[in-house]
N, C-alpha and C positions, 0 to 999 in steps of 0.2 A: 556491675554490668559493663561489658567491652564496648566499645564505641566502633570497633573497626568490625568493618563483615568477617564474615566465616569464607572461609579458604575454598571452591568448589573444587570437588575434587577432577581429577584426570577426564576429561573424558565428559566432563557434565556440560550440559550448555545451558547459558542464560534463562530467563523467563524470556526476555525483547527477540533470542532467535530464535524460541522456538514458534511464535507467530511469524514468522519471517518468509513473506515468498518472493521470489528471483526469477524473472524472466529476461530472455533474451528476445531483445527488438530490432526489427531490419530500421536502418537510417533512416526511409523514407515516415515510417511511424512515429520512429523518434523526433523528428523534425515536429511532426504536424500535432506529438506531446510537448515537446517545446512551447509551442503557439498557444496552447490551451492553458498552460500553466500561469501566466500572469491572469488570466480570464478567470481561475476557479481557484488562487489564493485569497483567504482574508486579507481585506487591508492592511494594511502592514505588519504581514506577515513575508518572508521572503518566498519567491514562487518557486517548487519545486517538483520533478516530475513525479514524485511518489504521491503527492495532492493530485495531479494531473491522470497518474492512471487510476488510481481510487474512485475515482469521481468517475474515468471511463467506466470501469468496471461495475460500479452501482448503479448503475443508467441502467446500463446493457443487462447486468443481472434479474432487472425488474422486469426488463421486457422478453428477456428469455423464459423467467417462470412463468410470467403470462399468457406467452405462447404456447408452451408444454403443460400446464396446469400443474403445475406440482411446487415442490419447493417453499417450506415457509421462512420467511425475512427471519 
């Protein structure tokens, strides 16, 4: 049995991007993810914005299905 992975071919992408989403933030946001990010990493862990907006998003996600009644976690 090979110990090296298997070659993807042309064209394939990853498992890590196909969960992958990208957005674009106006500075003023960014800043104020900045600020929240040492506030909502594990102890030493280093702070970084993808904990930062995760954590916005999951707030906000919960009170959005709330509001609208729909959507299961």
């Amino acid at each position: 049995m090979s110990t090296v992975p298997a070659r993807r071919r042309r064209g394939q992408r990853s498992a890590a991007s196909v969960d992958h989403v990208s957005a674009r933030l106006d500075a003023a946001t960014t800043a104020r993810l900045d600020a929240l990010a040492p506030l909502l990493t594990p102890l030493g862990s280093q702070p970084s914005r993808s904990i930062a907006v995760r954590a916005c998003i999951l707030t906000r996600l919960d009170a959005l299905e709330a509001m609208h009644g729909k959507g299961a976690k």
